[in-house]
C-alpha atoms as a printed R data frame, in Angstrom:
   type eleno elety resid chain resno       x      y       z
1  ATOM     1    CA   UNK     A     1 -18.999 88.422   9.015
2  ATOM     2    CA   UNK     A     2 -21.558 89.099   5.993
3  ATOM     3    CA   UNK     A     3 -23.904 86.176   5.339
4  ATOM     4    CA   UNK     A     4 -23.337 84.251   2.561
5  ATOM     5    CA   UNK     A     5 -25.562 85.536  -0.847
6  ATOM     6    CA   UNK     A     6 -28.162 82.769  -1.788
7  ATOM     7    CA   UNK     A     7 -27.882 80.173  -4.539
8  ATOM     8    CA   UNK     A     8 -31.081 79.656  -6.421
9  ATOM     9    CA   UNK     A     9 -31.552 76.469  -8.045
10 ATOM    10    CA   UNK     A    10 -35.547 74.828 -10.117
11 ATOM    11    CA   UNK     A    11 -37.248 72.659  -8.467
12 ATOM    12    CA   UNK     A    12 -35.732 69.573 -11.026
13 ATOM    13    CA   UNK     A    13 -32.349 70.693 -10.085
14 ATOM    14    CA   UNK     A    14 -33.617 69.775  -6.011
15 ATOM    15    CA   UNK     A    15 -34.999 67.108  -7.140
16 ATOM    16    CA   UNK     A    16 -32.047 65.535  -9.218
17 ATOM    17    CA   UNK     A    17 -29.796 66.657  -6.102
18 ATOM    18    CA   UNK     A    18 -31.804 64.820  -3.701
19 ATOM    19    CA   UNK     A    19 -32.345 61.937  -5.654
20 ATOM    20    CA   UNK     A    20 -28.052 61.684  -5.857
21 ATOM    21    CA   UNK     A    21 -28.367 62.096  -2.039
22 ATOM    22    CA   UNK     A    22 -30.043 59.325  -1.395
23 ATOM    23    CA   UNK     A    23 -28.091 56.989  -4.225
24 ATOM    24    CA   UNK     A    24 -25.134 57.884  -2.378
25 ATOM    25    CA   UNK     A    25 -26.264 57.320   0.850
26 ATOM    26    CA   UNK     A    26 -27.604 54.143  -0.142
27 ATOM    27    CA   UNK     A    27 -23.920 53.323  -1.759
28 ATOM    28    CA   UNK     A    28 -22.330 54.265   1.316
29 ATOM    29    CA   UNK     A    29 -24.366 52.136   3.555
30 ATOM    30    CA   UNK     A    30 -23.829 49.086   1.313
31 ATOM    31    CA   UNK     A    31 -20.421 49.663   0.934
32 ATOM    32    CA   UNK     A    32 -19.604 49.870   4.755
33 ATOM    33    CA   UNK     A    33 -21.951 46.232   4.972
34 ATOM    34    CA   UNK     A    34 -19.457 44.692   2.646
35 ATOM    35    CA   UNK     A    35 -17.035 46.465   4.429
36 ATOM    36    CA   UNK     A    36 -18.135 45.089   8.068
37 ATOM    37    CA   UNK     A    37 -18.320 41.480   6.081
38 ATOM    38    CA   UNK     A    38 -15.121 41.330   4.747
39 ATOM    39    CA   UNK     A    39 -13.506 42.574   7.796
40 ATOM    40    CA   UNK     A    40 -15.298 39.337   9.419
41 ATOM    41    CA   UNK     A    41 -14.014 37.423   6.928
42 ATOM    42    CA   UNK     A    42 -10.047 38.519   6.965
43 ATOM    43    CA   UNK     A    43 -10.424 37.726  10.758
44 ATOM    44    CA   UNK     A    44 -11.965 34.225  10.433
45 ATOM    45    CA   UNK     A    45  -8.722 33.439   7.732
46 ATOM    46    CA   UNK     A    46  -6.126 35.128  10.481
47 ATOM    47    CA   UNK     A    47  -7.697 33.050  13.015
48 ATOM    48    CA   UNK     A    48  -7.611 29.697  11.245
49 ATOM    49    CA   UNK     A    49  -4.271 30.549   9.816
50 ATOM    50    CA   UNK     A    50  -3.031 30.491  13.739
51 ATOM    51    CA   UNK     A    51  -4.926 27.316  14.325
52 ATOM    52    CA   UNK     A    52  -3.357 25.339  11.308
53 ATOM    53    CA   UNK     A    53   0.478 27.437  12.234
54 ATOM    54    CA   UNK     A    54  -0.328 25.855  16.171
55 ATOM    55    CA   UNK     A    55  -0.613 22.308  14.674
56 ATOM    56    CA   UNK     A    56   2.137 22.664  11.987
57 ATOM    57    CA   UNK     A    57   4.375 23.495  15.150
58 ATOM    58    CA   UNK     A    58   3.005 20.614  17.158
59 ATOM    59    CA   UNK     A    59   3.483 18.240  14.389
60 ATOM    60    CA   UNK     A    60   7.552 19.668  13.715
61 ATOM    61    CA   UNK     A    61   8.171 19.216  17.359
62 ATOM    62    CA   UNK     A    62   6.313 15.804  17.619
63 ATOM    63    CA   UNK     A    63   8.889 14.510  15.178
64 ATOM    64    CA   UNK     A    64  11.784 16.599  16.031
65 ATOM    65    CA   UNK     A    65  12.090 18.987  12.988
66 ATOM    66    CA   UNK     A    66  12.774 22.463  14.253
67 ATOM    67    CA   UNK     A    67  10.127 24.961  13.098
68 ATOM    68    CA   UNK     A    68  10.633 27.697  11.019
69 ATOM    69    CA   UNK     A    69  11.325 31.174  12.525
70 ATOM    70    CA   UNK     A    70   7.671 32.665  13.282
71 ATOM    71    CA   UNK     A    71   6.639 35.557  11.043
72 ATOM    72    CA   UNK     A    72   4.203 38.140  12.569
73 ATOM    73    CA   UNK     A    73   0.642 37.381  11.585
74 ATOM    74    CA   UNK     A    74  -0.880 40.593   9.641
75 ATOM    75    CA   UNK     A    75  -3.196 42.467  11.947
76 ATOM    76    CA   UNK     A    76  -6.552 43.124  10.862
77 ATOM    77    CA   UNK     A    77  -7.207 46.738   9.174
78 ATOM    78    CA   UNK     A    78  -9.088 49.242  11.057
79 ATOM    79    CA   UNK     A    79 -11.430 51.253   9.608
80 ATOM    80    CA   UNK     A    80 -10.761 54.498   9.318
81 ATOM    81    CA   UNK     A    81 -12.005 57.886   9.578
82 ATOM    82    CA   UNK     A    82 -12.365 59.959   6.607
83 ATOM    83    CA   UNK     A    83 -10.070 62.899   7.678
84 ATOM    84    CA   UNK     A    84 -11.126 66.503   6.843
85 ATOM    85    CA   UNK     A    85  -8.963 66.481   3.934
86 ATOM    86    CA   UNK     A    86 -11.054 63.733   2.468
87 ATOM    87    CA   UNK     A    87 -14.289 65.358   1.910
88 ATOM    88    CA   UNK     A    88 -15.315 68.753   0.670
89 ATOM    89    CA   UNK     A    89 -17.635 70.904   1.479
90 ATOM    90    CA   UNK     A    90 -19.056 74.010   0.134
91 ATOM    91    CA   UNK     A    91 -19.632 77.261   1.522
């Protein structure tokens, strides 16, 4: 296989590219710290959503009303993994 033929680029084009790196980067980390937070959050609603469905349950059969057929609670989302489809690269 032949290497690949160089790309030559100024030094403000670097520059500019490594200054976008580092936006991004810093976009990306952000992003996945909101991410992490409202992840947290959806599972602190889920979890009090139970609690209140528990007591609604022990109330209805306290005064003899029959519940309501249960309904599956929503699991949390999973991150996921960009797949290699997602990105591109350039050779």
């Amino acid at each position: 296989m032949a290497p690949l033929p160089g790309t030559t680029i100024s030094i403000s084009e670097y520059r500019a590219l490594c200054h976008t790196l580092q936006t991004l980067t810093t976009s990306q980390s952000i992003l996945t710290q909101e991410m992490a937070a409202l992840r947290a959050h959806q599972e602190q609603i889920i979890a009090t959503q139970t609690q209140h469905t528990a007591i609604l349950r022990q109330i209805q059969s306290h005064l003899g009303i029959p519940s309501a057929p249960q309904h599956q609670m929503p699991a949390p989302l999973e991150p996921t993994e960009p797949t290699p489809g997602d990105t591109q690269t350039s050779t």
